[in-house]
Backbone atoms as SQL, in Angstrom:
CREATE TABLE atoms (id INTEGER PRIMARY KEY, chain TEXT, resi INTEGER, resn TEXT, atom TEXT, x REAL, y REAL, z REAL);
INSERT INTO atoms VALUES
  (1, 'A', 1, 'UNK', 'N', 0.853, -1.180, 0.000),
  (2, 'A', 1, 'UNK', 'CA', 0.000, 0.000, 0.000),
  (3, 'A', 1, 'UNK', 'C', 0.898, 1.242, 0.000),
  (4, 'A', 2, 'UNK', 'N', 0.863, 2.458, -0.923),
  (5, 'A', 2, 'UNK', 'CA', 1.319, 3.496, -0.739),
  (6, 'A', 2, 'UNK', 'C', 1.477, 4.508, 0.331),
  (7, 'A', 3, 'UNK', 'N', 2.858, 4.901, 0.779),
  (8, 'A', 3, 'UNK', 'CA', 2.678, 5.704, 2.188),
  (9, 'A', 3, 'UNK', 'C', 1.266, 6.392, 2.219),
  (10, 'A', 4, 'UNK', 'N', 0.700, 7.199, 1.562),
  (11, 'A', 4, 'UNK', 'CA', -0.295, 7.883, 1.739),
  (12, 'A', 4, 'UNK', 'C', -1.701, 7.551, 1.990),
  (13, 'A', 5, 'UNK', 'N', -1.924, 6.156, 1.286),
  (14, 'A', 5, 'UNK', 'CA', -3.217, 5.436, 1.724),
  (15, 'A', 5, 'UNK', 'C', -3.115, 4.804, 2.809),
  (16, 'A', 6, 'UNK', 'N', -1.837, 4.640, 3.406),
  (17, 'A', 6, 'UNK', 'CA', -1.323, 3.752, 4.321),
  (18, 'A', 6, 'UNK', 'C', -1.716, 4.868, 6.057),
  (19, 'A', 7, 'UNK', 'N', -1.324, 5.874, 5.836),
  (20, 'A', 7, 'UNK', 'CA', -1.458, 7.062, 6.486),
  (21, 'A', 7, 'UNK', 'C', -2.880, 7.410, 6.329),
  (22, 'A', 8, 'UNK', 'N', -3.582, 7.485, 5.556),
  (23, 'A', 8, 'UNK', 'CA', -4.862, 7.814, 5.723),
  (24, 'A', 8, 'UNK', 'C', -5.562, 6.869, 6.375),
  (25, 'A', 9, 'UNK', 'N', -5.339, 5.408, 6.368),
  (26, 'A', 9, 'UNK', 'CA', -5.887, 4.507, 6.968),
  (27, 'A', 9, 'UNK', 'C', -5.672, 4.940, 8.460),
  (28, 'A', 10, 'UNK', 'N', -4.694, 4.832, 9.160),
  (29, 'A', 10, 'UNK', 'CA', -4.400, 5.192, 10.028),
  (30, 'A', 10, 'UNK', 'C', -5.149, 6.332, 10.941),
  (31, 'A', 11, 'UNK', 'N', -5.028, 6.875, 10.342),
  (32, 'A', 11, 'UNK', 'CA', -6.134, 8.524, 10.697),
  (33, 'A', 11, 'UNK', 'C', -7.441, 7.979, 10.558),
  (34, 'A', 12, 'UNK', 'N', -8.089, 7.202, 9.800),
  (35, 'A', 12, 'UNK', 'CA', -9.563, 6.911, 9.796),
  (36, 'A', 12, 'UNK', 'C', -9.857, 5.780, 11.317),
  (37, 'A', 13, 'UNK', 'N', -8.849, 4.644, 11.320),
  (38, 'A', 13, 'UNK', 'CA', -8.828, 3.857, 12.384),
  (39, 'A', 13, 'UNK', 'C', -8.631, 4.485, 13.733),
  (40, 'A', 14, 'UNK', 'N', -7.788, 5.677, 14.091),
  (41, 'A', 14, 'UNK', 'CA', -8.141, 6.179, 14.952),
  (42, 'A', 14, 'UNK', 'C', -9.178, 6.977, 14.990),
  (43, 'A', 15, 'UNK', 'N', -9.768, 7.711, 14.223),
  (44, 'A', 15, 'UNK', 'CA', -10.548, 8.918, 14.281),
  (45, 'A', 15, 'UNK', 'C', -11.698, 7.183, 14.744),
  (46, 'A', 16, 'UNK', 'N', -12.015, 6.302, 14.412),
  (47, 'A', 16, 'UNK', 'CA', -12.815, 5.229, 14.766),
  (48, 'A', 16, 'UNK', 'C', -12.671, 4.800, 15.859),
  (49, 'A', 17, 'UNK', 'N', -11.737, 4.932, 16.343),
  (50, 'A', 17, 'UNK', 'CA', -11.267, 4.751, 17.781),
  (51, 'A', 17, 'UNK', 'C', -11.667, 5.710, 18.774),
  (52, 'A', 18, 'UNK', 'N', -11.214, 6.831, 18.857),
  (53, 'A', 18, 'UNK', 'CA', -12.091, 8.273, 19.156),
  (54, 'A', 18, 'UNK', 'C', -13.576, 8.149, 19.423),
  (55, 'A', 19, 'UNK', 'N', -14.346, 7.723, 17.942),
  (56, 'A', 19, 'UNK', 'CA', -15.658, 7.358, 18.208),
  (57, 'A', 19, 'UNK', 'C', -15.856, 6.428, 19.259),
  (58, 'A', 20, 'UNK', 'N', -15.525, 5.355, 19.146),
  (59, 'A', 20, 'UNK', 'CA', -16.094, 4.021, 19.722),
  (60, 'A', 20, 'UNK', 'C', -15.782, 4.690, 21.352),
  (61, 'A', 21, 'UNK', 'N', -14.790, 5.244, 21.353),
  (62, 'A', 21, 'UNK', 'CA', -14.225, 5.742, 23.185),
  (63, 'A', 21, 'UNK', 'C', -15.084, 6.786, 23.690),
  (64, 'A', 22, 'UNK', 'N', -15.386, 7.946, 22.597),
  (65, 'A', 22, 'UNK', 'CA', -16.080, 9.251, 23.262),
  (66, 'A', 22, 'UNK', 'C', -17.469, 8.661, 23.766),
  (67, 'A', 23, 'UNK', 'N', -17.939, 8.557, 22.757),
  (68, 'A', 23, 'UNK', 'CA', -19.874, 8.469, 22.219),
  (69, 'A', 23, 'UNK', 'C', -20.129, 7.655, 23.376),
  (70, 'A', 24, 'UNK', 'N', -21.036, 8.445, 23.886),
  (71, 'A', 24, 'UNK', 'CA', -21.984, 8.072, 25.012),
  (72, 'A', 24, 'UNK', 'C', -21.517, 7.905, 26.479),
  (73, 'A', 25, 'UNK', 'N', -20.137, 8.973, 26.463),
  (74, 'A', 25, 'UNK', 'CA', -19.519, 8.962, 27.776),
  (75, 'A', 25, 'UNK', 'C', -19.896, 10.028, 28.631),
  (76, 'A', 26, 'UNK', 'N', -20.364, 10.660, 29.881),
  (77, 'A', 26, 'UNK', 'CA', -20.217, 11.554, 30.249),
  (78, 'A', 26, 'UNK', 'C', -19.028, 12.692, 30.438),
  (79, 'A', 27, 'UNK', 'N', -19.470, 13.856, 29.896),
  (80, 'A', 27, 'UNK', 'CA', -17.749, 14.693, 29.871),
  (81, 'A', 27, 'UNK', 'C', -18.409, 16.132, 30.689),
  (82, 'A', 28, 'UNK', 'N', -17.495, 16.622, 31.024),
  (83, 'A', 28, 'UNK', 'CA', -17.300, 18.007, 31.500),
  (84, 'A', 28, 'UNK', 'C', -16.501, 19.009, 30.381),
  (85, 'A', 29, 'UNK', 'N', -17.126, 20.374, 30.399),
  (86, 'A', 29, 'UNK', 'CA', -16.274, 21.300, 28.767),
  (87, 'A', 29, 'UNK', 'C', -15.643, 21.931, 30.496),
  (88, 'A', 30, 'UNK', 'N', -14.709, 22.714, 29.831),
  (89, 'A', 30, 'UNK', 'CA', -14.150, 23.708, 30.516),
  (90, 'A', 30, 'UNK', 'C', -14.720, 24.948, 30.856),
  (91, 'A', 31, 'UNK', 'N', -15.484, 24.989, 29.595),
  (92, 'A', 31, 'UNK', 'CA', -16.515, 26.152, 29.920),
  (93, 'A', 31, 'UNK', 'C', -17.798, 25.821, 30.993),
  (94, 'A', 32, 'UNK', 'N', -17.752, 24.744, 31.550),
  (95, 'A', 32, 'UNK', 'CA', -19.084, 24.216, 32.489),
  (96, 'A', 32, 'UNK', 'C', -19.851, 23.655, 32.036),
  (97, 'A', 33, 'UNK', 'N', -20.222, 23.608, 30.467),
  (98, 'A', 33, 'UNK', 'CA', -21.161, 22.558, 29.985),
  (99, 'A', 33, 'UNK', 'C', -21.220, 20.665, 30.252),
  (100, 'A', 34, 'UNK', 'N', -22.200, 20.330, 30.653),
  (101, 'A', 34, 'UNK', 'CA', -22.179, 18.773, 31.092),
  (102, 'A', 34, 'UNK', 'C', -23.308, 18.197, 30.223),
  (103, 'A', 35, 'UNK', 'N', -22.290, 16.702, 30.066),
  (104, 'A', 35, 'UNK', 'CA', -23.036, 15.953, 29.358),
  (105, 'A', 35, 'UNK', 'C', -22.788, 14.948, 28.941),
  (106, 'A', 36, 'UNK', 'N', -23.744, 14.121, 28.350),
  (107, 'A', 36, 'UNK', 'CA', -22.564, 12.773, 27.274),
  (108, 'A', 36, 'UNK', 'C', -22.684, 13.239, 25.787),
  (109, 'A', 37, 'UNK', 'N', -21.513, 12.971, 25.527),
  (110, 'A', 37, 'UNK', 'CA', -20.958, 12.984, 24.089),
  (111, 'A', 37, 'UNK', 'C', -22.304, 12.332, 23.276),
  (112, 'A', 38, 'UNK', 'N', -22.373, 12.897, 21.963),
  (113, 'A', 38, 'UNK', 'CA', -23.776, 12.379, 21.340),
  (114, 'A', 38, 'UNK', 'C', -23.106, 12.339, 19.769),
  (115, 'A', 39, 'UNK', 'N', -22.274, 13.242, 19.221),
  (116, 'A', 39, 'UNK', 'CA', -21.190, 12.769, 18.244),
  (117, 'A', 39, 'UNK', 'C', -20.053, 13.411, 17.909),
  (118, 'A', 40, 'UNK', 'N', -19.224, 12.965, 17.267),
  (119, 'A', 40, 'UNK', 'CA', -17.528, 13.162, 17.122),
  (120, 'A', 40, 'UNK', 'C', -17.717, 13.646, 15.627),
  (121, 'A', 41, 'UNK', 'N', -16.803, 14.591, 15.269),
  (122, 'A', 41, 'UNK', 'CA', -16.360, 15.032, 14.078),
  (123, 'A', 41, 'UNK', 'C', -15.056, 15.145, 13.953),
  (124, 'A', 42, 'UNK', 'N', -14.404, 15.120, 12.728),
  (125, 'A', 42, 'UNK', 'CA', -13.273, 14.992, 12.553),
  (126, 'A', 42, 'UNK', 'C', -13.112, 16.681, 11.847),
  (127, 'A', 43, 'UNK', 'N', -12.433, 17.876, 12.296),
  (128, 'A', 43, 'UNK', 'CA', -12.378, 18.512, 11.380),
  (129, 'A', 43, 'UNK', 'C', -11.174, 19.534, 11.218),
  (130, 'A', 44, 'UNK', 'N', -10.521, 20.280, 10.094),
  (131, 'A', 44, 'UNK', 'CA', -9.447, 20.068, 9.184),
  (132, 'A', 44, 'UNK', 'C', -8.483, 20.854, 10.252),
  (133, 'A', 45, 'UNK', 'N', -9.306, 22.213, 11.079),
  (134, 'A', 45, 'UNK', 'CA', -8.685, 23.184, 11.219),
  (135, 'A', 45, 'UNK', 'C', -8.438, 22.769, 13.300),
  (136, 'A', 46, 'UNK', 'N', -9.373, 22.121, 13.767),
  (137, 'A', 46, 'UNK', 'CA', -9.384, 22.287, 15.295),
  (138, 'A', 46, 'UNK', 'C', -9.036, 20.414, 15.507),
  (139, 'A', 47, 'UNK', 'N', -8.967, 19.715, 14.738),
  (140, 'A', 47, 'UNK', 'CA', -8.593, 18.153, 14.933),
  (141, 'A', 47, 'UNK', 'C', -10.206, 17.397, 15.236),
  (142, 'A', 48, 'UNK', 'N', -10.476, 16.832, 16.608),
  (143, 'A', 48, 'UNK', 'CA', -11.658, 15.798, 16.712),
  (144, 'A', 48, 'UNK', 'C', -12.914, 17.051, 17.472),
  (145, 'A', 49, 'UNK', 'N', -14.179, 17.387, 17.322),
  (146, 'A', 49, 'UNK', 'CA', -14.970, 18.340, 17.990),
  (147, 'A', 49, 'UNK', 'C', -16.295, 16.971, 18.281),
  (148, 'A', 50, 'UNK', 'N', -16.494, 17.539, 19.222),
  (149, 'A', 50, 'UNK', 'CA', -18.095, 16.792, 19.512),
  (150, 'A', 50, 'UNK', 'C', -18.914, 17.661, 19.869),
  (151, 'A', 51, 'UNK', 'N', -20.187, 16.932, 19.740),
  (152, 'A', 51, 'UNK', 'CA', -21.480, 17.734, 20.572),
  (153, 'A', 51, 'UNK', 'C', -21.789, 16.836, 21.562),
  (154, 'A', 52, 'UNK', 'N', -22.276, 17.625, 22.837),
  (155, 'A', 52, 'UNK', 'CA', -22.682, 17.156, 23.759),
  (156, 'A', 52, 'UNK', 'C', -24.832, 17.252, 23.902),
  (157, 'A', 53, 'UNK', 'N', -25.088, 16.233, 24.012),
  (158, 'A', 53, 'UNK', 'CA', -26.463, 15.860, 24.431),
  (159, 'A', 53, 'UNK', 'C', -27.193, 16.898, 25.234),
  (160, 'A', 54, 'UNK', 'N', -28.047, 17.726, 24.309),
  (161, 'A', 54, 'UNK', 'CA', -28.851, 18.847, 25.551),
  (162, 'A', 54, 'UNK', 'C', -28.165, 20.074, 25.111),
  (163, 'A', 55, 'UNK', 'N', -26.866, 20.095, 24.210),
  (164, 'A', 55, 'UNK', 'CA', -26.416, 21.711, 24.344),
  (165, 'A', 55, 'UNK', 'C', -26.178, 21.775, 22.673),
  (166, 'A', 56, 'UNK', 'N', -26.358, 22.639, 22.284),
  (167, 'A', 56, 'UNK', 'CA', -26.165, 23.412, 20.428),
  (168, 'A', 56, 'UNK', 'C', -24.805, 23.585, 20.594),
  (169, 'A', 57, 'UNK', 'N', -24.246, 22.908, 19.673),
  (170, 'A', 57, 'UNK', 'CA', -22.774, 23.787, 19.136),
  (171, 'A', 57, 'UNK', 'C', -21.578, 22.063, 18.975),
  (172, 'A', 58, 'UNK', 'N', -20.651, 22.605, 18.470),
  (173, 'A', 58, 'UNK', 'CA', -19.498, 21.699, 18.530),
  (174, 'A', 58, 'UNK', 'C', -18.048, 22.129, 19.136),
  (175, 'A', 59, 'UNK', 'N', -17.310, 21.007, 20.320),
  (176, 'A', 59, 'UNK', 'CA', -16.605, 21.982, 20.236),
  (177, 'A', 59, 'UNK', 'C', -15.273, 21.203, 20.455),
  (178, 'A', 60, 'UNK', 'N', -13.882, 21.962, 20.462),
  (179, 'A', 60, 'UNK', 'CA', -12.996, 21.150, 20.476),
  (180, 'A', 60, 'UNK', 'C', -12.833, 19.810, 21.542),
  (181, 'A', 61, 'UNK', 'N', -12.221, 18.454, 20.773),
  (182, 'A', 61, 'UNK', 'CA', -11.997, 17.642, 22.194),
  (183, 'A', 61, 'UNK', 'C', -11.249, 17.992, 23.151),
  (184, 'A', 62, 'UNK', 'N', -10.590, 19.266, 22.673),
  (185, 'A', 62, 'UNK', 'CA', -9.143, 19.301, 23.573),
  (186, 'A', 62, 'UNK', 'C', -9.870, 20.203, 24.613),
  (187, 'A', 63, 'UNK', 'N', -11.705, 20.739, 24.539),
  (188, 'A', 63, 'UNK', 'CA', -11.951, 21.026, 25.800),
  (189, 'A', 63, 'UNK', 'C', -12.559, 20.361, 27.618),
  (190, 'A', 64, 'UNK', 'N', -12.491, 19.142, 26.813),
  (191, 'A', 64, 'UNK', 'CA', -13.009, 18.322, 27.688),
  (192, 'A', 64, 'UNK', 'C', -12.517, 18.423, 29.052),
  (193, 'A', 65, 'UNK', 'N', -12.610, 18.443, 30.097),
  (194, 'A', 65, 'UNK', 'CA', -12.146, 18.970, 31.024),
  (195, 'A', 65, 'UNK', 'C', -12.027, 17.487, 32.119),
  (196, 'A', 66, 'UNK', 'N', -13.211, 16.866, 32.192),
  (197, 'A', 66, 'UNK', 'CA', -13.493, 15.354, 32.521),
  (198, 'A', 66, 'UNK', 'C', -13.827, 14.716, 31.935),
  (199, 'A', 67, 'UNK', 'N', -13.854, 13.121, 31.892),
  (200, 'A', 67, 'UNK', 'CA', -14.669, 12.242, 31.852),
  (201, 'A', 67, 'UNK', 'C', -14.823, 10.703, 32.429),
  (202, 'A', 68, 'UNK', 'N', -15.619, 10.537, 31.912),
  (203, 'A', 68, 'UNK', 'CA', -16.184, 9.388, 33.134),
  (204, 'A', 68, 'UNK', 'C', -15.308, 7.955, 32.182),
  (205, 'A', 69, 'UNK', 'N', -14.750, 7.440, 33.685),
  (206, 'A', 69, 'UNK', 'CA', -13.903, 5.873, 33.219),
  (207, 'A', 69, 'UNK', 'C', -14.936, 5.375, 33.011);
């Protein structure tokens, strides 16, 4: 397989990984919003964003502040 499909695989298997781990966990934002994760996006400029269950918007993973083992 060519480095590049080889590398994209990679990025899809984790970004699948991400999913299967976030979705349906309870998290804390930094900004105070609570909730469970309801879905994951992959996107170009901020890396993985989710929405949380009950609140409008998407936002970076890197705000997650908690979450539940």
């Amino acid at each position: 397989m060519p480095s590049a499909k080889r590398r994209a695989s990679k990025i899809l298997n984790e970004y699948g990984a991400a999913q299967a781990e976030l979705i349906g966990k309870a998290v804390v934002l930094t900004d105070g919003k609570a909730g469970t994760v309801e879905h994951v996006w992959l996107d170009e400029l901020h890396g993985l964003r989710i929405s949380i269950k009950g609140h409008d918007g998407r936002w970076p993973v890197s705000t997650v502040k908690i979450t539940e083992n």
